[in-house]
N, C-alpha and C positions, 0 to 999 in steps of 0.2 A: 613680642613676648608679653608686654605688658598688656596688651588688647585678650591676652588667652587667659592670662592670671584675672581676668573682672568676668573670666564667662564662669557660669557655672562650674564648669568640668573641671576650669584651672583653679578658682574657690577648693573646689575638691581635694585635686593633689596635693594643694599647700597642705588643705588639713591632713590628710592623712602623711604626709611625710613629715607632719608635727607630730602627730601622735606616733606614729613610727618610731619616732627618736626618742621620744619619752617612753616607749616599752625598752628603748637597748636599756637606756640610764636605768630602768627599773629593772633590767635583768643585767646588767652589768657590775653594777653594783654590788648585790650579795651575789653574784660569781667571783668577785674579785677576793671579799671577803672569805669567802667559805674556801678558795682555793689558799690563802693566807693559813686560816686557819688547820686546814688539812696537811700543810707542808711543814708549820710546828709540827703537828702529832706526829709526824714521818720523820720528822726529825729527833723528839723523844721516845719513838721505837727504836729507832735503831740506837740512842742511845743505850736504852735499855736495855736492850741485845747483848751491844758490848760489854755492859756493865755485868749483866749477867755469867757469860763467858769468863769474861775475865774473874770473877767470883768462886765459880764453878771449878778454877785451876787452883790448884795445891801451890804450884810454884811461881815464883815473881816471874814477870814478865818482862821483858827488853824494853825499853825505851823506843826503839823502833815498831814492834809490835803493840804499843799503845798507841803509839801518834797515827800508825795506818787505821787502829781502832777510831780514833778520832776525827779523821779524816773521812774515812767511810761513812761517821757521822756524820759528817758535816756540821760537830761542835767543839767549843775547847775544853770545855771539862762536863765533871757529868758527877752529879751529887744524889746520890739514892738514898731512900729512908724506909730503913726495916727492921721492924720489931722495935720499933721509938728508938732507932738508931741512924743519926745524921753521916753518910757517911759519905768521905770525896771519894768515888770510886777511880776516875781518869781524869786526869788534869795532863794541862800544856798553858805555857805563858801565854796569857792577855794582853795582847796589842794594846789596849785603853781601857780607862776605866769606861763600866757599864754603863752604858745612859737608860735605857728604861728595863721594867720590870713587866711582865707580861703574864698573870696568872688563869691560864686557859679555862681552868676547874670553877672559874666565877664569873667568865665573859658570857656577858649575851648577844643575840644579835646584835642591836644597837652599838653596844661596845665594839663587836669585833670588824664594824664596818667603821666606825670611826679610827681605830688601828690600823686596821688595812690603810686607810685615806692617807695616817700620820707619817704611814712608812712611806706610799708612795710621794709624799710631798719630801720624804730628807733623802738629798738627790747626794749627802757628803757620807753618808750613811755611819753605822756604829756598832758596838757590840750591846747585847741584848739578852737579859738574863728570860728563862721563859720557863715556867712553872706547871705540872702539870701531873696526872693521875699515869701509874704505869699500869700497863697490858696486865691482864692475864694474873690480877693480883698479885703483881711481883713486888710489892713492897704499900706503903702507905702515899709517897710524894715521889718526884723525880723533878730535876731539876738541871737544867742546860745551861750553858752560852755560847752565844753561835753571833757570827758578822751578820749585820741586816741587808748589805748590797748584796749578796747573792740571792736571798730570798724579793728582795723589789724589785731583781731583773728577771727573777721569775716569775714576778705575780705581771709584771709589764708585757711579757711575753704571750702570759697567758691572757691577757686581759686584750693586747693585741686578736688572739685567736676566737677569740669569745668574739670580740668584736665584727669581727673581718665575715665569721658564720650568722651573727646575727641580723648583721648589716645585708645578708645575702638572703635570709632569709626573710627578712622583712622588705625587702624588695620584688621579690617574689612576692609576698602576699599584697605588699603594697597595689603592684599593677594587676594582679587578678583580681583583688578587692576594685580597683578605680575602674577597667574594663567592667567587670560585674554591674557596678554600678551605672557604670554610662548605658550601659547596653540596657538596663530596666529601669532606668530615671530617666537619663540627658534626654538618651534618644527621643524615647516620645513625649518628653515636656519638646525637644525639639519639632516634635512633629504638630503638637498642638498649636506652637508658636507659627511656625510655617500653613498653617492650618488657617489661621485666627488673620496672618497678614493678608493671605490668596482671597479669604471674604473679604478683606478691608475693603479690598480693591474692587471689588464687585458685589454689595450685599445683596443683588436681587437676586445672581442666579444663584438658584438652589444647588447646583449641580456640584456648589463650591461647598456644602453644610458638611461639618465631620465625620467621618462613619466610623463610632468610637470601636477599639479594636485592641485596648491596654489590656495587659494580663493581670497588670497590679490595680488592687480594688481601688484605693485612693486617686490613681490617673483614670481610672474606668470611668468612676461620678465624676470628675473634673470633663473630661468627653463629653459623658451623657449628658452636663449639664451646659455645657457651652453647645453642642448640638439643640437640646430643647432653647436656648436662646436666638441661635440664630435661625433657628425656623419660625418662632415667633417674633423676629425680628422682621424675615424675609415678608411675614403676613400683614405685620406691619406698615412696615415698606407700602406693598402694592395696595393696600387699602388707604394711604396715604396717597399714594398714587393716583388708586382712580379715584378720591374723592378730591383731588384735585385739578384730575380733567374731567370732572363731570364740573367741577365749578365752571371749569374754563370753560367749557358746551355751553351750560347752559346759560352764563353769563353772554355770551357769543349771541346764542340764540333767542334770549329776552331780547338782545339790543336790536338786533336785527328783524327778531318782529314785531318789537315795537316800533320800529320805521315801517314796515311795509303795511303794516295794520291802521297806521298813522295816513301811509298817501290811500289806501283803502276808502279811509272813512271820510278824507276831502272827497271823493268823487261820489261816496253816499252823499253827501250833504248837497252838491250840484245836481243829483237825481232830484234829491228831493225836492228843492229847493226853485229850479227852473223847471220852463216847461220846452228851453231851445231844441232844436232840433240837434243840437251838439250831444245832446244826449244818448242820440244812437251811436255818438262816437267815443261819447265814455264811458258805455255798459263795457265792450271789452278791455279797457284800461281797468277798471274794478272787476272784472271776473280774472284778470291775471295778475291783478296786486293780489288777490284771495289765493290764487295757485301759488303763487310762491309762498304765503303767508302757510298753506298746508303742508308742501313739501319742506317747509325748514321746519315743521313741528313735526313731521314723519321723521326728519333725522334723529330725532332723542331718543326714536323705537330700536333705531339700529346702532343707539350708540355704543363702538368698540372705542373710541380714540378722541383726545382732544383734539389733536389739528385739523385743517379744514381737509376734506379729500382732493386728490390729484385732480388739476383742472381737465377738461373734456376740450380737448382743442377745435377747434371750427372755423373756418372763414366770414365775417361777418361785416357788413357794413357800419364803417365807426359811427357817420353822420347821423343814421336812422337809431343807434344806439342813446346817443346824446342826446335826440331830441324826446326819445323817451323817456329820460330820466328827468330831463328840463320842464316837460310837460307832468310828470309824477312829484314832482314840487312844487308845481303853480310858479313856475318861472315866466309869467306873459309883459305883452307891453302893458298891460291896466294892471299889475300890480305892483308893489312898491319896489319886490327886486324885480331886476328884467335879464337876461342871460343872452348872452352872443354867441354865435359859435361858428369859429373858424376850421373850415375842414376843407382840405384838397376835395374837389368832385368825385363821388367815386374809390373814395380811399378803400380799401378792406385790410384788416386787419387777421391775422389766425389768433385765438383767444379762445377761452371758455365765455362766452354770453352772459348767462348767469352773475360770474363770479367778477366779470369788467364790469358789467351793473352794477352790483355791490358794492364796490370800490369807488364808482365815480356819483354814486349814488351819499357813500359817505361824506364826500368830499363835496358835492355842492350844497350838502343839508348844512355841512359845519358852515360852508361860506354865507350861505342863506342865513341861520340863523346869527352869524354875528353880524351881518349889516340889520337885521330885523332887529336887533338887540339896542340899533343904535339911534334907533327912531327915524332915521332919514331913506332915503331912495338910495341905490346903488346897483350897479350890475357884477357879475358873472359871468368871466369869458371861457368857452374852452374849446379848444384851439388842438394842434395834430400836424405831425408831422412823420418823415421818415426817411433816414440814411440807409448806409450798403448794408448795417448789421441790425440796424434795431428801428422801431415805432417810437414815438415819443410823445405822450400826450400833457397837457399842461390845466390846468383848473386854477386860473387867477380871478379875485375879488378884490374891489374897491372898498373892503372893511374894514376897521380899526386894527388891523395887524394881532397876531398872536400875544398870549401872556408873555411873562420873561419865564413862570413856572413851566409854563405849558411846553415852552420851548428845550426847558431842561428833560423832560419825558415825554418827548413828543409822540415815538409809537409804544408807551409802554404802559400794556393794561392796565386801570384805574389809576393812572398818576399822568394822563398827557392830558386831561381833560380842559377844554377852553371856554367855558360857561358852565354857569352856576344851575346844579342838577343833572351835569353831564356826569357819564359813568366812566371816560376817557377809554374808550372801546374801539369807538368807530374807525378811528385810526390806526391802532394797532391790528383790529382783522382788514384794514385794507393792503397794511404794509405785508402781513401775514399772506394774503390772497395774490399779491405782487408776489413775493418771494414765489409763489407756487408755481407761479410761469416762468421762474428763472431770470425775472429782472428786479428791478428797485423802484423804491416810493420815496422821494427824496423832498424838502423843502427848500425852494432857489430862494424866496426872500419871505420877509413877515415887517411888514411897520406902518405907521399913519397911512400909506397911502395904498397897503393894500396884504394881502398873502397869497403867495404864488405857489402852487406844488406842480412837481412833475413826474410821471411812470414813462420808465422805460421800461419796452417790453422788445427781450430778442427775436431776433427774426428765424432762426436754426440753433444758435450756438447754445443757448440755457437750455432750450427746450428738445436736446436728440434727434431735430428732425430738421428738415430745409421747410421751408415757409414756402 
């Protein structure tokens, strides 16, 4: 009850069954009065009447034929004045003396509703002399007494029935007034509301925007104008959207070709630079760092989406994998870092090519450059395995181990970053590029003596298909 009384609808009924009750008191009130007053005058007609009558006969009357006279009144005596003549025309013994005086001929409203109140407050009641103009110019004054309890159990009565029909009728009006209302307010402030929650929950789709539909002009703008918000809301939104998966592309796509434009321009500089005949064998290492460096600046032509697209699964040799990417860093025994790699004979893997390049590609440049960072020699192992359900490849270095920051945002764009001018990239689109194949990018340790990571990549179960 108390949850209906805070909604709107139940705000409602209170007020109007407050107002309600203040129309009876405002018409109950001079009902009460005016029925007061109407039953004196009824009272000094028929006095009048009888006084008349009895006037009009030549011969005395009975004592019993007064008192029926005065009974039919409903007074005890009866004093008529005519022709500047005060006269007792019917009298009967006075129970008590009079207590008030009541002269009709000078009441006004105000007065005659303050009377009414007096009588109905004296519950011992009394006799009541009451003053007033007769009918039909039958004299100058007329003047009664009459008991007040029969006139208070009549105005009670009445004021009872007055009650009992107004109360009926303003319940009546009451609930078609609150129905009326519900039915062109509640409802569709209800409908707005239910409207306004169904967007909360989804502001992108349009399908949720208003389609204002109010009869009444004040709910129609209140529509129309939350409709023009939330479509420019929605525009909002998706320009919000994509300008922050174009960030994410494109921040993706700097990192990524600034590494491959990077192992690019080592293999320009050994063109240049030598005349060995190794040469013939790294024209094609730089004519396919340049192929990829093209095709990842071809994707910004077609870009619909930040994430990276669904890997292209393929069988692939791990070994000849690694050592291309070993060889695409200048991992040799004559330079300062040197790289191992352990791999069963023979291994193959199903993967996307590409996109395991990428990944293992980030992962030896980060380990490369922190031992390069630290002025000394060190290597880079990476190593491969595999169980009944998955591949497991591993990329550990003998470098100074991770930051503590680094550690706290390890795959999370621009906050995993582990050297100074890093953009904290390369890790989060590898871990991104693992998730694509349905496994994980995890770190087994990081400290003085080295940082280890490992991918797991399923054999069937992540990827829809049997290996």
């Amino acid at each position: 009850m108390r949850r209906f009384l805070n909604t709107l609808s139940g705000r409602f009924l209170m007020l109007t069954v407050a107002f309600v009750m203040l129309a009876e008191v405002l018409i109950l009130v001079p009902s009460v009065a005016g029925f007061r007053e109407d039953y004196l005058l009824l009272r000094l007609e028929k006095a009048q009447i009888a006084s008349l009558a009895l006037l009009a006969s030549d011969d005395m009357i009975t004592p019993e034929l007064e008192a029926e006279l005065l009974a039919n009144a409903g007074v005890y005596n009866v004093v008529l004045r005519r022709d500047e003549v005060r006269q007792l025309v019917l009298s009967s013994p006075i129970p008590v003396p009079v207590e008030d005086t009541y002269d009709l001929r000078l009441a006004g409203p105000f007065g005659l509703i303050r009377d009414a109140f007096m009588d109905l407050l004296d519950i011992e009641g009394g006799v009541i002399r009451v003053i007033g103009e007769p009918v039909k110019s039958g004299g100058s004054l007329i003047e009664v007494t009459l008991e007040s309890g029969p006139m208070r159990v009549a105005m009670l009565e009445y004021g009872a029935r007055v009650l009992v029909l107004s109360a009926l009728i303003s319940v009546v009006t009451a609930v078609l007034l609150f129905l009326a209302v519900r039915r062109l307010l509640v409802l569709p402030i209800r409908r707005v509301v239910a409207h306004m929650t169904a967007y909360a929950e989804a502001p992108e789709d349009a399908r949720r925007v208003i389609a204002p539909t109010a009869k009444v002009r004040e709910l129609r703008e209140a529509e129309e104008a939350l409709q023009m918000m939330q479509t420019q809301l929605i525009g909002a939104l998706r320009q919000k959207e994509r300008l922050a998966q174009l960030g994410a592309a494109v921040a993706k796509i700097s990192h990524d070709l600034r590494n491959i434009l990077t192992t690019a321009q080592l293999f320009a500089d050994r063109l240049g630079a030598s005349a060995d005949p190794a040469v013939a064998r790294a024209a094609p290492k730089l004519v396919g760092s340049i192929r990829r460096a093209v095709s990842l600046c071809e994707s910004t032509l077609t870009f619909g989406r930040a994430e990276e697209p669904p890997p292209q699964l393929a069988r692939l040799p791990l070994r000849r994998l690694m050592e291309e990417v070993a060889e695409a860093e200048s991992l040799g025994a004559d330079n300062l870092v040197t790289c191992l790699i352990d791999v069963p004979p023979g291994m193959v893997i199903k993967a996307d090519g590409e996109q395991l390049y990428r990944v293992l590609g980030n992962l030896v440049r980060n380990a490369r450059q922190a031992i390069e960072a630290t002025g000394q020699s060190g290597t880079i192992e990476l190593s491969a395995g595999e169980g009944e359900e998955e591949w497991w490849i591993k990329v550990g270095d003998t470098g100074p181990g991770l930051p503590p920051k680094a550690r706290e945002h390890l795959f999370t764009a621009f906050q995993g970053g582990t050297r100074k001018g890093g953009s904290g990239l390369g890790l989060a689109i590898s871990a991104e590029l693992v998730r694509g194949h349905g496994g994980r990018l995890n770190l087994l340790r990081t400290g003085e003596d080295g940082t280890e990571f490992i991918i797991r990549l399923p054999k069937g179960a992540g990827l829809g298909e049997a290996a």
